[in-house]
N, C-alpha and C positions, 0 to 999 in steps of 0.2 A: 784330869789328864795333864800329863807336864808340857802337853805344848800350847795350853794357854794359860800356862804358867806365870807370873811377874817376871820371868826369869828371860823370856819369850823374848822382850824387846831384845834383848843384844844377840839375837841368834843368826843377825850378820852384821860385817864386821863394817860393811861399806857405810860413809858418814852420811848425817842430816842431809836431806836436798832441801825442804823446805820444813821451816819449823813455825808453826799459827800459836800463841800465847795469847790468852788473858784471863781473867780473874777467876774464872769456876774449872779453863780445861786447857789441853793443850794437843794439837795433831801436827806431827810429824811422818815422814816419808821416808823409808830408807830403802836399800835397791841394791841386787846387784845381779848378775848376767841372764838369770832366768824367772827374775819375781822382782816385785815390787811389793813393798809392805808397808802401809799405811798407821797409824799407831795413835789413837785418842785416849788420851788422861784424864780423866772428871774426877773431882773433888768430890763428887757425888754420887761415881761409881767406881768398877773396879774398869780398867783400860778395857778397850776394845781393838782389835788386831784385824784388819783387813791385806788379805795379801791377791794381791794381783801374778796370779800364777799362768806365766805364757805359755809352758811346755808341758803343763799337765801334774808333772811330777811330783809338785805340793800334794795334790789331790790325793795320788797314789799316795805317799808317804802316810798321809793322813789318815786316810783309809788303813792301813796296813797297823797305825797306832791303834785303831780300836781293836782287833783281835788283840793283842796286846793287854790292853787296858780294859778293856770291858766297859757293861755298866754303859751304856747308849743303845740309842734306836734309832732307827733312821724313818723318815716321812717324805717319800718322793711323789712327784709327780706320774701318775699315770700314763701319760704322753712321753713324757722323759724315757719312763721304765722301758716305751715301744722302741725309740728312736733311739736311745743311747744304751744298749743293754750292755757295751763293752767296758761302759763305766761301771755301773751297776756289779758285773760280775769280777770285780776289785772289792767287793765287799766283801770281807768276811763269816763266814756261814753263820758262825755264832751272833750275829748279830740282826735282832730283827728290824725285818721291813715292812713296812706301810705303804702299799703303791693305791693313790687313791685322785680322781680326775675333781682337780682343784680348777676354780671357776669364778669369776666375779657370782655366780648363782650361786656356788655352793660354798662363797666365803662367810659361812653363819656358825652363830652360836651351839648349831647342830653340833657342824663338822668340828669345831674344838672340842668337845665332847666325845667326839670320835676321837679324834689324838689322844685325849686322855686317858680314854677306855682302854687305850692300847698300851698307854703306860703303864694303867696300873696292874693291866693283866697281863704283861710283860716281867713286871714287877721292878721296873726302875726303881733305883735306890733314892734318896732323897738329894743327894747330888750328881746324879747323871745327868747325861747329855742329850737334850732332843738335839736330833740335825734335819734341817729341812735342805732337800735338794729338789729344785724346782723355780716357778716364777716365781712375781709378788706377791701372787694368793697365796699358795703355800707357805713362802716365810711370815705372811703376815698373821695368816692361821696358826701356824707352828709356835711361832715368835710369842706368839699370847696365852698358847697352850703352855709354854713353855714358864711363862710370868706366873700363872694358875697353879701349877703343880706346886704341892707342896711349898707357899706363900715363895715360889719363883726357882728355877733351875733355869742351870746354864744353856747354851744353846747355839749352835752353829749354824749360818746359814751358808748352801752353797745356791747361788740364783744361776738361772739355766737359761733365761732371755736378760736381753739388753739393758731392758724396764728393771730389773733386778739386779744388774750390776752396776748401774750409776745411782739407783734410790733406794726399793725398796729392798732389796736383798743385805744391804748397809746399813739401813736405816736405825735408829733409836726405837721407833714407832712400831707397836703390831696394833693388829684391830681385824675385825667384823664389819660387815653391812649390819642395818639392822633397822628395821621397822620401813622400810624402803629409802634406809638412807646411808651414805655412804662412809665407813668407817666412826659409825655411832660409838661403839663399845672398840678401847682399847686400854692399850698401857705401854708406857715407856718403862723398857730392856733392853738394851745395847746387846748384840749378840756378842758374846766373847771371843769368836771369831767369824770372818766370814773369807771365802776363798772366792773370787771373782778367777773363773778360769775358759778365758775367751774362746777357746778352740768348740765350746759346745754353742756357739752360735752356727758353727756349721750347718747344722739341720734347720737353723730355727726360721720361720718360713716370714716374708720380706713382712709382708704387716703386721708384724711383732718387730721387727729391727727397725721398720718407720717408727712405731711405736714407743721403743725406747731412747728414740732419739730425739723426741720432743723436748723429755727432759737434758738432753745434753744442749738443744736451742735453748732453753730457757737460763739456763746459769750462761752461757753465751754471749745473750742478748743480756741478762742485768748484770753481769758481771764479771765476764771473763772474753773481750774485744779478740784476742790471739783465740780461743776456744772457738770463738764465732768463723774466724777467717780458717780455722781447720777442715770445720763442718761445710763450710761454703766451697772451699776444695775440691772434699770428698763428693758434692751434691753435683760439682759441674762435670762429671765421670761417672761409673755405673757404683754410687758410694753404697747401695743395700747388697753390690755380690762383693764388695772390698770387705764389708764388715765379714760377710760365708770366709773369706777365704783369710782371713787374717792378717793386714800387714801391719807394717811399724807405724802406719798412718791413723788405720783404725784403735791398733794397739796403745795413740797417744792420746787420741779422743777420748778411749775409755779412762786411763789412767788422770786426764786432765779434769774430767765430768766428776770422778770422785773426789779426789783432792779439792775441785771448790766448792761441790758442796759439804764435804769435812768443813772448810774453812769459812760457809756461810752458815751452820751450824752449832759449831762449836761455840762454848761459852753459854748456848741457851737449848741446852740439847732436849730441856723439859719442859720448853719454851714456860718457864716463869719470869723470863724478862721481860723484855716489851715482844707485843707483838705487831709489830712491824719489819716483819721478815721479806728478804728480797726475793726467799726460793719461793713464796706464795705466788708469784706472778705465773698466772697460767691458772692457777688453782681459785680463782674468784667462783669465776661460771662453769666451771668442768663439774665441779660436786654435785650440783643441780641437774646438767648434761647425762651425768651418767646414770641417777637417779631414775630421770627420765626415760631415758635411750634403752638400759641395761643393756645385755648383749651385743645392740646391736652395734655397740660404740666400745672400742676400747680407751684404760686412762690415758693415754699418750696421746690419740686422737683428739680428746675431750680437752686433754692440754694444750693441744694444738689451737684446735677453734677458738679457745679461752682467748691466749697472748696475740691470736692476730684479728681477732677483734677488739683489744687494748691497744694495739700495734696501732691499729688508725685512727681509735681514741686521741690516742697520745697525738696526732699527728693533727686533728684538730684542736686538741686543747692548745699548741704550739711547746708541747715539750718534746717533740720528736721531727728531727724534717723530714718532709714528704721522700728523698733521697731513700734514709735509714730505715723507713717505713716501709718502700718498698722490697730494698734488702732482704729485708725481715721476710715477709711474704712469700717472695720468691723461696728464699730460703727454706721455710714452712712447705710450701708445695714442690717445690726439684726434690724432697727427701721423703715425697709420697703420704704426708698428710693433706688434713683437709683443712681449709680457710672460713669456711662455711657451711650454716646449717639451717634447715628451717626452722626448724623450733627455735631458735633466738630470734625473738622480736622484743617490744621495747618493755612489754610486761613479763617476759622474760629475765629480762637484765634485771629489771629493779626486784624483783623478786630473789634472783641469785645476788643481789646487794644486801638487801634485809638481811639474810641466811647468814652470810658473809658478817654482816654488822655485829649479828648478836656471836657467833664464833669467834670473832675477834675481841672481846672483851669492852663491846660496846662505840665501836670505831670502824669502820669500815678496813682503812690497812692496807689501802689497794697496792702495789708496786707495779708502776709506769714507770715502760723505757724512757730513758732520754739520754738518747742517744745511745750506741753501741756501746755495751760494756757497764752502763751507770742507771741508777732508775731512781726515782722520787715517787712519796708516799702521799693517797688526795686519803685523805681522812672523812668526809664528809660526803655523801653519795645524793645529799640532797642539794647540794651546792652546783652539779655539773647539770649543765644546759642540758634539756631534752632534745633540743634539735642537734645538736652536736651527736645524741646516742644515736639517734634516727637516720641521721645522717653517714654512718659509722655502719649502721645494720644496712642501706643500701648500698652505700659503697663496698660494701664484703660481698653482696650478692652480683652486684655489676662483674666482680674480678672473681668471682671465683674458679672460673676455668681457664681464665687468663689475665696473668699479675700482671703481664705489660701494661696492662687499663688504667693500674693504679697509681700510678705518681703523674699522672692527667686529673683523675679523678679528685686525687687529695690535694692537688693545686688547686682545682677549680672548689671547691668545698667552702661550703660556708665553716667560720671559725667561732667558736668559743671562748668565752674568753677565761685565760687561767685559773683554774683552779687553787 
């Protein structure tokens, strides 16, 4: 299809806002009155195109390409197909659909098999185009389905919740659960394009928009201080119906959550370099969480309880002050996540440490805040004080219905010493 052409990047004329370079890739931004378009160059693949579509109209046009073009299918969500049928019926007839209720339950090696079945009895051609429109199950399903086919076809994703337009829906990464464990089986594919097009957050019901905004705290908090003061903003006003109704506020949160994680990405998109990744913060103890939990926990949730029980880690190890610690917190609960859970106690943690150790290529890899905006790596999970986690595990349950507790709390706290 020529519009994820080579040709694609100059298809507006408005210049560079930010440009990320080094050695394996490069992401750029370009923009003008009704889109934003995001732009990754890998030495190691062919580009990936994300455009931030405010008014819809991408979508349409796009749409409107495959009658056109032929030679695609589309794979939506279930949910989607009830609640958004006006998109939906911008498809073109010649083009088949898959409406199927994607699910952290139903993200299995089944359900790719199901996409595929569909392909092949479709009869996709050996370069068509899966398109997944839906959340992060869906593209992650689709995404992998899409690697499979015929040793890999191109693939679009359009994400339909928040969770999928700042990560998964962007993402390099698809996968599967698998054996009761989270994202066992996958493969890195950069979708060739993906349309982040905010207006279908309208429908999407408040504990999916907490949700997806975990991950916008978390590049925030390790690496984007201005991103943090957005979110904190939106959090001190009604910031889950600001997202429903779309302003340039919310509109910069999303555009700002993508762009850094492009830019804390990029270079190691198939993470063969070091794994000492800043966007892991959050992602220690959520894999085990949600293992755990299943349904009853969503990822965004699970990423929540992770960083703000590192959040006060940090704040007795002394690389975080009790001040930024409770920020943090606060933060975490005014935007309707949770702080706390029972199942984290101290054999809990070190158990999502080991997990954690052996995933990370034999190092643990933790990323701790320090401070708003910056985070530092503890390598060694045998090195941190038990009283310090113990310590850490009650003071999260002391605050968890009320973060005012905590910058008392972590004053008064016994301390550890640096890691």
């Amino acid at each position: 299809m020529t519009i994820l052409g080579r040709s694609s990047s100059t298809l507006y004329s408005a210049g560079t806002d930010m440009d990320i370079r080094n050695r394996h890739s490069t992401a750029a931004l370009k923009y003008n009155d009704h889109r934003s378009e995001f732009c990754v160059h890998s030495q190691l693949t062919s580009h990936q195109r994300i455009v931030v579509d405010q008014d819809g109209s991408f979508l349409a046009d796009t749409f409107a390409q495959f009658q056109r073009e032929g030679d695609c299918l589309v794979i939506a969500d279930q949910r989607v197909c009830e609640l958004r049928p006006d998109i939906l019926a911008r498809l073109p007839a010649n083009v088949p659909l898959l409406s199927f209720p994607f699910s952290e339950r139903t993200k299995t090696v089944e359900t790719v098999e199901l996409v595929l079945d569909f392909a092949c009895n479709t009869g996709l051609p050996r370069r068509g185009m899966f398109v997944a429109f839906g959340g992060g199950s869906c593209t992650d399903v689709v995404g992998l389905a899409a690697s499979l086919y015929r040793r890999g076809a191109p693939h679009i994703k359009i994400p339909t919740t928040l969770m999928g337009m700042v990560d998964a829906g962007i993402a390099t990464k698809n996968g599967v659960n698998f054996h009761g464990l989270k994202n066992r089986l996958g493969t890195f594919l950069p979708p060739e394009l993906s349309i982040v097009t905010p207006d279908l957050l309208a429908t999407l019901p408040s504990r999916h928009i907490s949700n997806g905004l975990a991950e916008c705290i978390k590049l925030g908090v390790i690496a984007h201080p201005e991103l943090f003061s957005l979110l904190t903003g939106i959090a001190a006003k009604n910031g889950i119906e600001e997202f429903r109704a779309g302003t340039n506020r919310t509109l910069g949160i999303i555009k700002e959550s993508i762009l850094k994680m492009l830019e804390s990405l990029t270079g190691n998109l198939y993470e063969e370099g070091s794994l000492q990744r800043s966007v892991d913060f959050g992602h220690t103890l959520s894999p085990l969480l949600e293992s755990e939990l299943g349904d009853a926990i969503l990822h965004g949730e699970a990423v929540a309880l992770d960083m703000a029980f590192h959040t006060i880690l940090a704040t007795n190890l002394h690389l975080l002050s009790a001040h930024d610690g409770a920020r943090i917190l606060k933060l975490i609960r005014d935007l309707g996540l949770p702080v706390c859970h029972r199942v984290i106690d101290r054999g809990f943690v070190y158990s999502a440490y080991q997990s954690a150790t052996s995933h990370r290529g034999g190092a643990l890899n933790l990323p701790m805040p320090q401070g708003i905006g910056n985070c530092k790596f503890l390598t060694d999970f045998s090195a941190l004080d038990e009283t310090a986690i113990q310590t850490t595990i009650d003071q999260l349950r002391s605050c968890q219905n009320d973060t005012s507790k905590l910058a008392f709390n972590v004053t008064a706290a016994p301390l550890a010493n640096d890691a």
